[in-house]
C-alpha positions as CSV (number, residue, x, y, z in Angstrom):
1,X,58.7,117.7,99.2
2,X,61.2,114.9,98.8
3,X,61.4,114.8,102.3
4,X,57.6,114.0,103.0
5,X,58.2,110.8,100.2
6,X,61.0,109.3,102.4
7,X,58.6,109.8,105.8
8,X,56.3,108.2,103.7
9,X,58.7,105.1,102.7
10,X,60.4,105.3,106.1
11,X,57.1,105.3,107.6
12,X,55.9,102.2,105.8
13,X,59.5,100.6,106.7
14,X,59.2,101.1,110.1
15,X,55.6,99.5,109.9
16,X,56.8,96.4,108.2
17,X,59.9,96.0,110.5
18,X,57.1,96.4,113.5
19,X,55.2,93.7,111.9
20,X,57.9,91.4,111.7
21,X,59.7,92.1,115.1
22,X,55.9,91.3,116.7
23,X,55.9,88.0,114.8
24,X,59.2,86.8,116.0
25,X,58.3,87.5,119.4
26,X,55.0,86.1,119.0
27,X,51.2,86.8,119.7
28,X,50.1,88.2,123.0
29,X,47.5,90.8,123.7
30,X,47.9,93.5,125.9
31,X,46.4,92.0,128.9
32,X,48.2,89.2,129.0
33,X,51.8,90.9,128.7
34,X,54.1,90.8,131.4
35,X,56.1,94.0,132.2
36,X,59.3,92.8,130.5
37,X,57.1,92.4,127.3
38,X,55.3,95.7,127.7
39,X,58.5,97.2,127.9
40,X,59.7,95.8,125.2
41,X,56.8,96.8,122.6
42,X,57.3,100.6,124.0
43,X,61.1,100.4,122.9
44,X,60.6,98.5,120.1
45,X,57.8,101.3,119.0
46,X,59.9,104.2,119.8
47,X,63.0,103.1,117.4
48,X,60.7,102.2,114.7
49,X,58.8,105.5,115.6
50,X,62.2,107.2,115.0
51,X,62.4,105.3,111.6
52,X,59.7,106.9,110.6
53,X,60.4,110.4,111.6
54,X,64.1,111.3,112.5
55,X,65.8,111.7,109.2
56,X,68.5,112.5,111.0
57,X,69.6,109.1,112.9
58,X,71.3,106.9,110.6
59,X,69.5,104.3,109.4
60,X,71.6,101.5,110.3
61,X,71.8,103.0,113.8
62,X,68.3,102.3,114.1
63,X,68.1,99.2,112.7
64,X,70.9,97.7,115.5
65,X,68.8,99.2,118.1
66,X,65.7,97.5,116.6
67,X,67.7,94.0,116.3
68,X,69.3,93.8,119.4
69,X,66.1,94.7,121.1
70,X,64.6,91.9,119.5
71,X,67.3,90.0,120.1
72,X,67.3,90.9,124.2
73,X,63.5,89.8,124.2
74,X,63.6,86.6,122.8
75,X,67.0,85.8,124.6
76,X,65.6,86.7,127.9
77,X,62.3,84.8,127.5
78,X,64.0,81.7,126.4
79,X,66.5,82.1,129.5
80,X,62.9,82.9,131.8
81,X,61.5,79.7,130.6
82,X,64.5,77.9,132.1
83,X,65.1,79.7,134.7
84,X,62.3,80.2,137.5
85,X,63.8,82.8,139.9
86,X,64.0,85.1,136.1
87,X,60.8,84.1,135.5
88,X,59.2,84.9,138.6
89,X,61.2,88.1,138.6
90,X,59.6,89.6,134.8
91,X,56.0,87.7,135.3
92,X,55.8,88.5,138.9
93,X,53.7,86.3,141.4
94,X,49.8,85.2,140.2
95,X,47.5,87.0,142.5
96,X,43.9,85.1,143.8
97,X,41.2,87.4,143.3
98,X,38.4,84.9,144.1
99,X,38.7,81.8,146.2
100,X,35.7,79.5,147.5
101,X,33.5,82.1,145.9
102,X,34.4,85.0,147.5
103,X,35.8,87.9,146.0
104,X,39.6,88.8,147.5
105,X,38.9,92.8,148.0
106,X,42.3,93.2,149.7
107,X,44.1,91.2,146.9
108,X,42.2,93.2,144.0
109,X,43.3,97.0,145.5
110,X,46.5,95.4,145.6
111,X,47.0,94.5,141.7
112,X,44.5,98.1,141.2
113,X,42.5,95.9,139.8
114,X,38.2,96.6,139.1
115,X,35.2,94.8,140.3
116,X,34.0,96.2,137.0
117,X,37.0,94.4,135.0
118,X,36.6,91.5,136.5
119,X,33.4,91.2,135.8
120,X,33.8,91.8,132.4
121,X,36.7,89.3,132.4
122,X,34.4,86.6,133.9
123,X,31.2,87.2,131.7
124,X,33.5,86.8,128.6
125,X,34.2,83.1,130.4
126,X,30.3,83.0,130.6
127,X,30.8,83.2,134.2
128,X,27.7,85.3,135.7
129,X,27.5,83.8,139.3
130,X,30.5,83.3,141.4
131,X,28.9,81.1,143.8
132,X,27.3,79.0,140.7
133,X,30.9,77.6,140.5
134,X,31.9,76.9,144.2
135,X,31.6,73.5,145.5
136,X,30.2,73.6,149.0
């Protein structure tokens, strides 16, 4: 039994130390990650996961992995913001899905990217007619 109360508090650890690694490495939703930052979260996750779980891995084991993970993100962002051949290379080039008001099939199978999503994407914009916002 004593070992489901330290899941419990390793559990609500792990959340807190979560909470805390997200806000140093500020707000971003899902969509708008790059693949360096989704990367990141998953890592970050899994050694707070094993926080929670592993009673096994020493504690302050996990807590260097969690640091220096931290640490490695917000290192290599600041170095990406100076830097534009790291910063193409984690963000990648922007793709044009619609230009002149025309929808760039080719360029949306490229990115596997929905007629459906980007529909969606454009109504949240209140954008309902493509052609409403090209200048002839």
């Amino acid at each position: 039994m004593a070992e489901h109360y330290e899941v419990i508090l390793w559990s609500i650890g792990a959340f807190i130390m979560l909470l805390i690694g997200s806000r140093l490495l500020g707000k971003q939703t899902i969509s708008q990650m790059r693949i360096f930052d989704f990367i990141s979260a998953i890592s970050i996750g899994a050694i707070t996961g094993n926080l929670a779980f592993n009673l096994d891995i020493k504690i302050h084991h996990l807590l260097l992995a969690f640091f220096i993970f931290i640490f490695t993100a917000i290192l290599t962002a600041v170095i990406a913001m100076k830097n534009r051949k790291l910063r193409k290379f984690l963000s990648g080039d922007p793709t044009v899905v619609i230009q002149n008001g025309k929808i760039l099939e080719d360029n949306m199978k490229k990115m596997r990217y929905t007629l459906d999503y980007l529909n969606q994407q454009l109504r949240e914009k209140d954008v309902f007619n493509i052609q409403k916002y090209y200048m002839h």
